[in-house]
Residue frames relative to the residue before (quaternion, step in Angstrom):
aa qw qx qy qz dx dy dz
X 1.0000 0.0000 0.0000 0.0000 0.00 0.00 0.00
X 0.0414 0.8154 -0.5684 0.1016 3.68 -0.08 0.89
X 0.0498 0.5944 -0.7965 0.0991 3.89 -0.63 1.25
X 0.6880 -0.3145 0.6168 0.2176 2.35 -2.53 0.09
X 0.3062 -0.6522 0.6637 0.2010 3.52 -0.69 1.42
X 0.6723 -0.3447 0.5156 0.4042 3.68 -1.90 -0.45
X 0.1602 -0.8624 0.4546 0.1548 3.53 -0.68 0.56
X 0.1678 -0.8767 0.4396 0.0995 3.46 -0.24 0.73
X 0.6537 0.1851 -0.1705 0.7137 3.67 2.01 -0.19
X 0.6521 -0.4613 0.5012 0.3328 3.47 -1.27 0.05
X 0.6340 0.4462 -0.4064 0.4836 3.72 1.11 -0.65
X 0.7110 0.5352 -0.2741 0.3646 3.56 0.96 -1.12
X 0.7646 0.4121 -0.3735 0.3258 3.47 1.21 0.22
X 0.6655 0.5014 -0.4338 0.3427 2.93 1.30 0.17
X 0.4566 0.5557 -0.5363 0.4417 3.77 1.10 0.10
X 0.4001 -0.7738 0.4656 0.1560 3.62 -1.36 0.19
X 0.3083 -0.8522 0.3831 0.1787 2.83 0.00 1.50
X 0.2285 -0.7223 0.6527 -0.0028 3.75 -1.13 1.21
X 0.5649 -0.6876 0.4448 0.1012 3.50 -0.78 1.81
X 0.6141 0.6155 -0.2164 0.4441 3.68 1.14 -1.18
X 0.8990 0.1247 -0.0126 0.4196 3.14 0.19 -1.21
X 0.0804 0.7606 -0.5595 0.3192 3.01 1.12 1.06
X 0.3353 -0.7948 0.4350 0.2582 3.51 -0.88 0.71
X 0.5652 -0.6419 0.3241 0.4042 4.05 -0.78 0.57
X 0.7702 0.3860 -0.3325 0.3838 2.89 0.97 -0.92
X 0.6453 0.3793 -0.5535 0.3652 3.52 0.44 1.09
X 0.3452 0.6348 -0.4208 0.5485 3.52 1.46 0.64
X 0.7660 0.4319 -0.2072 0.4286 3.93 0.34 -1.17
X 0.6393 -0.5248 0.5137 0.2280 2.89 -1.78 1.06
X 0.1973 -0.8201 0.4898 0.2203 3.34 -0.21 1.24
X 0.7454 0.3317 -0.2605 0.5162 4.31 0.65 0.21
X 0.0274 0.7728 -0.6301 -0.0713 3.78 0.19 1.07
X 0.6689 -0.3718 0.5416 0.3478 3.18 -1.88 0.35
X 0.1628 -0.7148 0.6789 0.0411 4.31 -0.12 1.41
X 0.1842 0.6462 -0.7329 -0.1071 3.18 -2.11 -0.23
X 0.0855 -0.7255 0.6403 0.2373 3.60 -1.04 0.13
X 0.9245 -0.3060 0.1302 0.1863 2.48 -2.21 1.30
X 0.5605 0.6027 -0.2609 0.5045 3.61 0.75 -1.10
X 0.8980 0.2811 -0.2260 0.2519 3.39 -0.29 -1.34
X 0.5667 -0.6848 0.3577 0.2864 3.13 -1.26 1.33
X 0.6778 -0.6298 0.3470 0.1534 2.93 -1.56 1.79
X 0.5521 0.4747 -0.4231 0.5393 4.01 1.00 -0.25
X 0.7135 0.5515 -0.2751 0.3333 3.33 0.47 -1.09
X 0.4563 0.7428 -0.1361 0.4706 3.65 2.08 -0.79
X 0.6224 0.7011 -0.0022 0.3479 2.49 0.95 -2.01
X 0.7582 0.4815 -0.0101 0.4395 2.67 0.47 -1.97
X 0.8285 0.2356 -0.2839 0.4212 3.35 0.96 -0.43
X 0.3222 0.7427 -0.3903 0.4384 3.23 1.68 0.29
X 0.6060 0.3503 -0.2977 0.6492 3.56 0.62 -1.20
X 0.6274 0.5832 -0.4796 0.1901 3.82 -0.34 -0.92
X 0.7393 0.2267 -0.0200 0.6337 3.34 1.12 -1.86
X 0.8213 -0.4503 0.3410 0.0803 3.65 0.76 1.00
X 0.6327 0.6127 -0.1196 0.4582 3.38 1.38 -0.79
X 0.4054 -0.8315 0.3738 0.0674 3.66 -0.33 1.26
X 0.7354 -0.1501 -0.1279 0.6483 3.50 1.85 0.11
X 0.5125 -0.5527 0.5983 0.2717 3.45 -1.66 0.00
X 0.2077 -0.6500 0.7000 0.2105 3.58 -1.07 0.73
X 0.1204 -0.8030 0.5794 0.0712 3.82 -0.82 0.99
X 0.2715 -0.7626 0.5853 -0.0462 3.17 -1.10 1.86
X 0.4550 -0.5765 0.5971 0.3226 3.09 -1.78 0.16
X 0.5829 -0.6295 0.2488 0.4495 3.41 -1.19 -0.35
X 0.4263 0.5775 -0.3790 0.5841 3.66 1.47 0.98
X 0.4877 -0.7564 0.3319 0.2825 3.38 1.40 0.41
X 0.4330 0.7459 -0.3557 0.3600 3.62 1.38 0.24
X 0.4949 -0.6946 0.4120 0.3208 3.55 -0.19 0.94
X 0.1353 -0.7422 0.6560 -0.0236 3.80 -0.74 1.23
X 0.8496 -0.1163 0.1129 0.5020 4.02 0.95 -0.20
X 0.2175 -0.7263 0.6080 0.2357 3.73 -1.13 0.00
X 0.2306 -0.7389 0.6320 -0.0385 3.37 -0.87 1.38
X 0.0479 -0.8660 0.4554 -0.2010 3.18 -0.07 1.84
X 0.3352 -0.7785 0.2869 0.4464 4.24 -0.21 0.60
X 0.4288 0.6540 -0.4738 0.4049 3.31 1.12 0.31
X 0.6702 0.4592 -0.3686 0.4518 3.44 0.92 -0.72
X 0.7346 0.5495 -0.1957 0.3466 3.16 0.80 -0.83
X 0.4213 0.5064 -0.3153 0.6831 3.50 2.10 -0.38
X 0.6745 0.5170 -0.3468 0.3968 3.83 0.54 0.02
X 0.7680 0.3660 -0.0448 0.5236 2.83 0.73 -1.15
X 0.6578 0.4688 -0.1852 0.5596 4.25 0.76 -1.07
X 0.1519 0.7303 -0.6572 -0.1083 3.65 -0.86 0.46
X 0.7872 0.1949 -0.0821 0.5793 3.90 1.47 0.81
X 0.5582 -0.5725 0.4676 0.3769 2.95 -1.17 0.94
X 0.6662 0.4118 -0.4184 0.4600 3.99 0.58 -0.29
X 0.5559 0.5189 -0.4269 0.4894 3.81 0.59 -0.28
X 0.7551 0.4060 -0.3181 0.4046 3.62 0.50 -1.10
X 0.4874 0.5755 -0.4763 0.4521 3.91 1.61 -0.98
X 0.7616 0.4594 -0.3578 0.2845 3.89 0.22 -0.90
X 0.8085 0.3141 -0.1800 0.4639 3.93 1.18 -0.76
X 0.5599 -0.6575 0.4192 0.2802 3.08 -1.32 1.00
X 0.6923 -0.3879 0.3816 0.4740 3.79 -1.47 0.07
X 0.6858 0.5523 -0.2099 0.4250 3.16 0.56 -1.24
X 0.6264 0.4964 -0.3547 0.4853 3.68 0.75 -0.24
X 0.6375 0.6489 -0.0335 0.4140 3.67 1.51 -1.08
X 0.6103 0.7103 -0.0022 0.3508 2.79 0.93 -1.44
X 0.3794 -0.7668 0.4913 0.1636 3.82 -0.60 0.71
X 0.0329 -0.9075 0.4018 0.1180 3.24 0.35 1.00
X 0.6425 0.4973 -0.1029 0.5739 3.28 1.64 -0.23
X 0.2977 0.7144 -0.5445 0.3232 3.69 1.72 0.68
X 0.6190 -0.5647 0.4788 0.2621 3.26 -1.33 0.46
X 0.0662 0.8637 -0.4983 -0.0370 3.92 -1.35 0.02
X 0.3448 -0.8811 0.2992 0.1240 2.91 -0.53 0.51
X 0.1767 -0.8080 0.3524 0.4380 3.65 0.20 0.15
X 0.6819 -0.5517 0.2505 0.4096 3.85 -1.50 0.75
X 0.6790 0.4443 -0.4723 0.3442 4.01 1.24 -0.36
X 0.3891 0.7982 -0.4152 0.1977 3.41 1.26 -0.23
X 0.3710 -0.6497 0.5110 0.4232 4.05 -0.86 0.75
X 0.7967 -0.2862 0.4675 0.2547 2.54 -2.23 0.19
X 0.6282 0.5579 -0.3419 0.4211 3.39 0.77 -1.41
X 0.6145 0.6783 -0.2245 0.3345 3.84 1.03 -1.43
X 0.7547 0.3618 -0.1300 0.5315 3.19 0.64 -1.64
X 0.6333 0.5379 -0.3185 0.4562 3.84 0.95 0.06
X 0.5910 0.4576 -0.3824 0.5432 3.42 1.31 -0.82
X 0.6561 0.4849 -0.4357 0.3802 4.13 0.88 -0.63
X 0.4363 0.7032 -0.3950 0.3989 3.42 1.27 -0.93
X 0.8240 0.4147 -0.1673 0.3480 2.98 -0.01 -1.73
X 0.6653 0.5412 -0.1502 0.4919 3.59 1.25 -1.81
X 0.6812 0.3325 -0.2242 0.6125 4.18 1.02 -0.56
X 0.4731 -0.5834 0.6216 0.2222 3.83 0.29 -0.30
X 0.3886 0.7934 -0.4642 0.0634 3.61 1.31 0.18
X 0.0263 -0.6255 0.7050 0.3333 3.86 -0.80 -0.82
X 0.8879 0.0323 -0.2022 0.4119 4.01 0.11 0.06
X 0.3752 -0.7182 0.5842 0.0465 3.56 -1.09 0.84
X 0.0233 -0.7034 0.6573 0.2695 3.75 -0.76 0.41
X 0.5249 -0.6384 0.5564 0.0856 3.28 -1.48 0.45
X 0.2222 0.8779 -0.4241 0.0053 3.61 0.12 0.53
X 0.6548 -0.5570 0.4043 0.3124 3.48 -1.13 0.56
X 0.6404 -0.5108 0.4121 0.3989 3.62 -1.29 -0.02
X 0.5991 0.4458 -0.2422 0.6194 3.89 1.09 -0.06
X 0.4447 -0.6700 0.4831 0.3462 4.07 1.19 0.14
X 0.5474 0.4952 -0.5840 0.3377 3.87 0.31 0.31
X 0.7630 -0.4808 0.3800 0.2056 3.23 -1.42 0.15
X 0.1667 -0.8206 0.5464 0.0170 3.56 0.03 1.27
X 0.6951 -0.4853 0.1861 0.4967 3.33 1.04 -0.96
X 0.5239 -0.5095 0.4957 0.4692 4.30 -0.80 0.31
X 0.2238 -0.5360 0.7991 0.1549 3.99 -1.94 0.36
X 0.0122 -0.7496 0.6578 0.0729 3.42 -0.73 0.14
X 0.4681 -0.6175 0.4404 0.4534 3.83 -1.08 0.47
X 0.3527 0.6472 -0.5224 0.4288 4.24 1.03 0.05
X 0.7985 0.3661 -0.2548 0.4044 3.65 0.42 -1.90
X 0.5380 0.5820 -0.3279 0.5141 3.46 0.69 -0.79
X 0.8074 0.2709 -0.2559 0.4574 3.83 0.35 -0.69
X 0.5353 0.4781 -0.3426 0.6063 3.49 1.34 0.23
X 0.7414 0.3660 -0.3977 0.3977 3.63 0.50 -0.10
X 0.5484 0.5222 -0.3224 0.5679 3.78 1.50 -0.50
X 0.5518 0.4195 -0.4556 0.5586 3.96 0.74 -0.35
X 0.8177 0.3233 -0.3412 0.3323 3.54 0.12 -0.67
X 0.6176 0.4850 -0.2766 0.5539 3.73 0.96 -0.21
X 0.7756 -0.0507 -0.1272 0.6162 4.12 1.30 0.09
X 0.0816 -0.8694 0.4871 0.0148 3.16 -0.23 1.42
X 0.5939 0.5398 -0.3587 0.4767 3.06 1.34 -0.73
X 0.7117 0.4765 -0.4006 0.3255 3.38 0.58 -0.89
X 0.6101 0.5559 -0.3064 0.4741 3.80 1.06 -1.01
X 0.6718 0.5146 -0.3214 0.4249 3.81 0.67 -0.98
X 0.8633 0.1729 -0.1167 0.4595 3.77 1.19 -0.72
X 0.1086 0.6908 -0.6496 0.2983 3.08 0.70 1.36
X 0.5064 -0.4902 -0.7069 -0.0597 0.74 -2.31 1.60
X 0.5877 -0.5783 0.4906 0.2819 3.18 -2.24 0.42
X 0.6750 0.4959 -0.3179 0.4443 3.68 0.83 0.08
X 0.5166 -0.7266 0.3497 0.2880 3.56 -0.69 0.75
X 0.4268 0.8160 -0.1828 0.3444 3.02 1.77 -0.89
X 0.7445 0.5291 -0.1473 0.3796 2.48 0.45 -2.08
X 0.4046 0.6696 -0.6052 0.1472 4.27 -0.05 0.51
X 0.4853 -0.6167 0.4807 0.3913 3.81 -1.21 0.28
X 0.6891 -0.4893 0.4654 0.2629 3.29 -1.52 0.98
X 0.8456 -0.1390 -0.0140 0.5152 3.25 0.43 -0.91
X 0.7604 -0.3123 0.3050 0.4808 3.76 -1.56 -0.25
X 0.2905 -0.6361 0.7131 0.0495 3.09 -1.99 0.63
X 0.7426 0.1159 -0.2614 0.6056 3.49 -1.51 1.38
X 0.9615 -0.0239 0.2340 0.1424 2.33 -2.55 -0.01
């Protein structure tokens, strides 16, 4: 699928701009919400809900990714705020979460999405530190903005109506 991307120089419009292989690491939040292993998992928590944010990328102290602390994991694993005061991140923590690196396409980080059941992705540099998280939010905020018409008038076929009524 190859449109014409926005153009912001005269060189950038004439190449053709392909949706797929867009790289992630202009797609990704470039400053996730970090923590390292050690620190206690209420205390995480606590600032998760604060700023809103749906996991922690967990680092070492070289800033290399060591796990992904996600609230699903933590709804697994936490049945209270007094369970969670007693264990560290690192105990919690996915140590085996996928990643992705930042030149990787678009096409890539979507087949993991889809193939892991993910809802966040860390993003990492060529040295393994943290470049930044994809999340399935950013990814659906960058395809609204590159095909509005098409997202705003779904479905695209006239055909396509339900048989019968929805809700209540």
């Amino acid at each position: 699928m190859n449109i014409s991307a926005p153009s912001v120089s005269p060189e950038a419009s004439s190449k053709p701009w392909d949706l797929w292989s867009e790289r992630v690491g202009y797609l990704c939040i470039r400053h996730p919400l970090t923590s390292e292993p050690r620190e206690n998992l209420f205390l995480c928590l606590k600032r998760m809900r604060y700023l809103s944010k749906g996991c922690a990328v967990v680092v070492g102290a070289d800033r290399r990714m060591e796990g992904l602390l996600t609230e699903r994991a933590i709804l697994a694993s936490v049945d209270s705020d007094e369970t969670a005061s007693r264990l560290s991140v690192g105990e919690v923590m996915d140590e085996e979460a996928p990643s992705i690196q930042a030149e990787a396409p678009l096409s890539e980080a979507l087949r993991l999405f889809v193939s892991r059941q993910l809802t966040y992705l860390p993003v990492l540099g060529d040295d393994r530190a943290v470049h930044g998280l994809l999340s399935v939010k950013s990814i659906t905020f960058f395809l609204a903005e590159h095909f509005p018409a098409a997202l705003m008038n779904l479905p695209p076929e006239k055909r396509a109506v339900s048989r019968r009524s929805e809700g209540a």
